[in-house]
C-alpha positions in Angstrom: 27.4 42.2 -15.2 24.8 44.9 -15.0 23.1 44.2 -18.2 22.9 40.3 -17.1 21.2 41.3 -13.5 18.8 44.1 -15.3 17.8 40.9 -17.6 17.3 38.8 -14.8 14.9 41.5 -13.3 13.3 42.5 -16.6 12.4 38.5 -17.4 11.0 38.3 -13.7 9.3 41.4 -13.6 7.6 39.4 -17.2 6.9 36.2 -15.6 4.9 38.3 -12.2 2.9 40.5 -14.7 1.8 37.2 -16.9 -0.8 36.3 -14.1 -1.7 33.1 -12.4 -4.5 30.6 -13.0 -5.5 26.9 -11.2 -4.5 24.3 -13.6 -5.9 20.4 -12.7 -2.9 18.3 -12.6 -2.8 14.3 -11.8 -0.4 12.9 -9.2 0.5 9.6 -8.2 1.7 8.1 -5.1 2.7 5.4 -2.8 1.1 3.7 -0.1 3.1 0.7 1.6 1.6 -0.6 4.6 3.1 -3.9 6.7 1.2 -5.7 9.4 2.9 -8.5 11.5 1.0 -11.7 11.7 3.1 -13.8 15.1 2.4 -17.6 14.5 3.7 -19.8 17.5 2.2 -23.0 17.3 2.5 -26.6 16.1 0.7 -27.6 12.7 -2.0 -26.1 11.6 -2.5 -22.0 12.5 -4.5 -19.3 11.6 -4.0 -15.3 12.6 -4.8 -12.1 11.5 -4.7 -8.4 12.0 -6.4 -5.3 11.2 -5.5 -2.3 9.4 -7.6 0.8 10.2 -8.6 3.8 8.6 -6.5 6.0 10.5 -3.6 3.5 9.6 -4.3 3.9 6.0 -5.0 7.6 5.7 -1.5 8.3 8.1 0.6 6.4 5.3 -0.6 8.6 2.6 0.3 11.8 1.6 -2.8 13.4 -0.3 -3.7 17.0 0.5 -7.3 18.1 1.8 -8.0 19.5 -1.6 -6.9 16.7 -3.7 -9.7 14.4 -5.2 -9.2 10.7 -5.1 -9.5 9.0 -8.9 -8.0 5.7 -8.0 -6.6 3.0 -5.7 -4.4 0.4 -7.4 -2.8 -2.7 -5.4 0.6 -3.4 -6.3 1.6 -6.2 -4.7 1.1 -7.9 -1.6 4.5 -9.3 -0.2 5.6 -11.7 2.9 8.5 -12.1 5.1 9.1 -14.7 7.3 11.3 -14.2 10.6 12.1 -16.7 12.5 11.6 -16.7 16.5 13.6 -18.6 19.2 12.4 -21.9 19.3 11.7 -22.4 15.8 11.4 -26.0 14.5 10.1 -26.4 11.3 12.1 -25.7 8.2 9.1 -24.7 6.0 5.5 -23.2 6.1 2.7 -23.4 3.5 0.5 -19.8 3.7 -2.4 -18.8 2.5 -3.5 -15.3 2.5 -7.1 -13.8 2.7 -9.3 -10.4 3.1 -12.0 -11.0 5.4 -15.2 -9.4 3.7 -18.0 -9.6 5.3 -16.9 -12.2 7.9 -15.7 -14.6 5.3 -12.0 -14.9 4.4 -12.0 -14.2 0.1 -8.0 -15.9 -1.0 -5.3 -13.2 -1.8 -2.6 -16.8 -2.1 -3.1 -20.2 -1.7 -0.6 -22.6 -0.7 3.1 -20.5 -0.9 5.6 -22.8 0.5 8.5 -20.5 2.1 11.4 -21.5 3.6 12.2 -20.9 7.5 15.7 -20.5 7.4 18.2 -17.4 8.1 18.3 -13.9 10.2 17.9 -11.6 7.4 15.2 -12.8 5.4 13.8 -10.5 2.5 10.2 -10.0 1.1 8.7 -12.7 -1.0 6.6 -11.7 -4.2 3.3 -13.4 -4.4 2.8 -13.3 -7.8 -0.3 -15.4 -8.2 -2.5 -13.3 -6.3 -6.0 -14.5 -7.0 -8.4 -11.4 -8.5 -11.4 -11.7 -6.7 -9.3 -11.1 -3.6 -7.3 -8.4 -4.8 -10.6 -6.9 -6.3 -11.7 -7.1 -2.4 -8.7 -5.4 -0.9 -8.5 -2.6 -3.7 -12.3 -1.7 -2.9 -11.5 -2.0 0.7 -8.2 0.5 0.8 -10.3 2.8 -1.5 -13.0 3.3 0.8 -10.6 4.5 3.4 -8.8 6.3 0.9 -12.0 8.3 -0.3 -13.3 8.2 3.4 -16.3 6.4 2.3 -16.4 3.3 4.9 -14.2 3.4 8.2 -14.3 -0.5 8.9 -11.2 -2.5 9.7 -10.0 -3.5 7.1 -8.9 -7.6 8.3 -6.0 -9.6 6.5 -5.0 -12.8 8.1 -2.9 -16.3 7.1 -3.7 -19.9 7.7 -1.2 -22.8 7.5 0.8 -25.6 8.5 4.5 -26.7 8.8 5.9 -28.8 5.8 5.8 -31.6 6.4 2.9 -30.9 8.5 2.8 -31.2 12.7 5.7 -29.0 13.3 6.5 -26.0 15.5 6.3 -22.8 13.9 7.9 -19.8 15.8 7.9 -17.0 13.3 6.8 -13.8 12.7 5.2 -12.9 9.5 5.0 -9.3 8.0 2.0 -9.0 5.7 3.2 -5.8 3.2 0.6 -4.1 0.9 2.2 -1.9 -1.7 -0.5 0.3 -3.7 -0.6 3.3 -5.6 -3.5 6.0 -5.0 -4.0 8.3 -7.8 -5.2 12.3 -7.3 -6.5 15.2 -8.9 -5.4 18.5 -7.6 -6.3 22.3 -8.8 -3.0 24.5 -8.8 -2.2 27.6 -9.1 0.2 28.2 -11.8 1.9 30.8 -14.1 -0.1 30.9 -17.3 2.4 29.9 -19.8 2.7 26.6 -17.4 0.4 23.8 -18.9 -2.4 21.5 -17.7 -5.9 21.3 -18.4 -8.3 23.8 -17.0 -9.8 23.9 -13.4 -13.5 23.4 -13.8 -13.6 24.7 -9.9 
């Protein structure tokens, strides 16, 4: 038992005298943010909301030192809960970034269904690029705390068949991934490329 515990110590006592150095290593992670778009209206409607920097930089967990390389957007995802007094049985969204002042498409024309209590996120799959490209560049500017502006997301649409009351409540979810650099400090024999600090 002795021998074990001196080994222990010995192999420690190895790893401490073998020194420390700042390694750059690359991280990932999330950032997930929902906004909630409330449509009460019959036929055609339009709403939006804003996210802020604060908003953005509060979701994300990026230390001071770390160095922003990258901001990439996900997916953009709806859910559609219905309100008390509900009469249409289906919407048709469309999705935009304002840039600008003018609205540049995320999704055109997703029909969704208005039906149950516990309704779950809908993929949009056919995001179009251009907006994507706009809402990327936007969430990286807050990111990289290059441009503090609202960032502005907002739907348009109409009941189907059109003329209909629409009492719902729409949450607007932006998944993303922001990649980082960060200079650690490190036990030698631990890789990862040199700090050029």
């Amino acid at each position: 038992m002795n021998k074990r515990i001196g080994l222990v110590l010995l192999a420690g006592a190895a790893l401490l005298m073998s020194g420390c150095q700042k390694k750059l290593f690359h991280f990932v992670v999330p950032l997930n943010k929902v906004k909630t778009i409330a449509i009460n209206n019959t036929g055609e409607f339009a709403g939006y909301e804003k996210i802020t920097a604060r908003d953005i930089r509060a979701a994300l967990d990026v230390p001071e030192d770390g160095t922003i390389t990258g901001v990439d957007l996900e997916s953009v995802q709806i859910r559609v809960r219905l309100v008390e007094g509900n009469v249409a049985t289906w919407v048709k969204l469309s999705g935009f970034v304002l840039d600008q002042g003018k609205p540049v498409q995320l999704f055109e024309d997703k029909s969704v269904p208005l039906s149950g209590v516990d309704t779950k996120y809908i993929g949009l799959n056919a995001l179009i690029a251009k907006g994507v490209e706009k809402l990327a560049g936007k969430i990286n500017d807050h990111v990289k705390k290059v441009n503090d502006a609202d960032i502005e997301i907002g739907l348009t649409g109409n009941s189907d068949p059109a003329g209909q009351l629409i009492k719902v409540e729409i949450d607007f979810k932006i998944n993303a991934t922001v990649k980082y650099d960060q200079c650690v400090e490190v036990f030698d024999f631990i890789g990862g490329e040199d700090c050029t600090e």
